[in-house]
N, C-alpha and C positions, 0 to 999 in steps of 0.2 A: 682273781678279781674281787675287790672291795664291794659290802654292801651297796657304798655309796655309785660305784661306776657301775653296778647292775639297776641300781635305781634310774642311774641318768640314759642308757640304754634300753631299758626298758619304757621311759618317757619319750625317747627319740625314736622309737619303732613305732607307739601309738599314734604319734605325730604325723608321721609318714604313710599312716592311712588315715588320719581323721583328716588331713590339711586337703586331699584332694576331693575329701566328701565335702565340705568347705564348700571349696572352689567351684565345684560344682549346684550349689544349691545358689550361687549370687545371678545376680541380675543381668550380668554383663556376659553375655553370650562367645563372648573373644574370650574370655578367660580359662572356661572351659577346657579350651585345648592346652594349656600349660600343664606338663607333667612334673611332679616333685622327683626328684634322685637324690638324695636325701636333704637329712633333719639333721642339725649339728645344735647338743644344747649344752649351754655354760653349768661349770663343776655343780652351781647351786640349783640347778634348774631354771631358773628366774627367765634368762634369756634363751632364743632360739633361732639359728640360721637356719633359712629354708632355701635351698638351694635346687633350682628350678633348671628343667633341660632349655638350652637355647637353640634345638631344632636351626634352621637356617631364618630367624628372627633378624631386621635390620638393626641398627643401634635404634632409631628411632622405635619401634615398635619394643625393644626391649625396655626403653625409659617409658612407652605408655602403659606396656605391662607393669612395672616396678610402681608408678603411678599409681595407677588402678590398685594392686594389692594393697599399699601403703594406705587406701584410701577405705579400702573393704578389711583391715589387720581387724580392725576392735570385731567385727562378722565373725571370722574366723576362728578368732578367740572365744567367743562366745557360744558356738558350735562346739569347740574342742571341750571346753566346761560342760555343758551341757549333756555330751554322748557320754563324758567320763564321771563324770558328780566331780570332777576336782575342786577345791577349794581355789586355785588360783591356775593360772595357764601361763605359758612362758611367754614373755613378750617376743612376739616373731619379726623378724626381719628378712628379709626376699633379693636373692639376688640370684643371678644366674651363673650357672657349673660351666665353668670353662678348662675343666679337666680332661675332659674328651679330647676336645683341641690342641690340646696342649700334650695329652700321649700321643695323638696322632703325626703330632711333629716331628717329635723325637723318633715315632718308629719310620719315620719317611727319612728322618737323618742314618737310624739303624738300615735300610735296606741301601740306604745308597751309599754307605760306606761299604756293606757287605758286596754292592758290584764293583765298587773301584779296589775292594781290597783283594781277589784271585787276577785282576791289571796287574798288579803292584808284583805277585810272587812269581808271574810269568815269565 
């Protein structure tokens, strides 16, 4: 591993627990419960996905979440600066982890090929 990708690694760990001390010190009592799953940051640091669990959220309530953060970024930015002395913070962007979702599919296509597949050599 390059100085530089342990740099960016080690920015995206910090991130990962400064974002939800954040989250938690704002105004808005719904926010609260949004858990981070990870921090994804661009090769220069500059930029930062924050990728948020979507628990059983509706669309609606995902867009008031996205809202709300969009709305609290410069907050949070300003906490992450502040806990670390960094000279600048990564501009963060929020969206929500539909990764879960999307393994969980595939192992439901994996178990149900695995019942039709002992049919098939019967």
């Amino acid at each position: 591993m390059t100085p530089e990708q342990i740099k960016v690694k080690r920015t995206e760990s910090l991130l990962k627990e400064l974002i939800p001390e954040a989250i938690s010190t704002l105004s808005d009592v719904r926010l609260h419960a949004l858990d981070v799953t990870d921090v994804t940051c661009s090769r220069g640091r500059s930029d930062a996905k924050v990728y948020l669990d979507p628990h059983f959220y509706t669309s609606e309530e995902r867009s008031f979440f996205l809202k709300q953060l969009a709305k609290a970024r410069p907050v949070i930015e300003e906490h992450c600066l502040q806990e670390q002395g960094w000279f600048r913070c990564p501009k963060l962007s929020f969206e929500f982890d539909d990764q879960m979702e999307k393994s969980q599919k595939i192992e439901s296509l994996f178990a149900q090929i695995a019942k039709e597949r002992p049919k098939e050599e019967e």
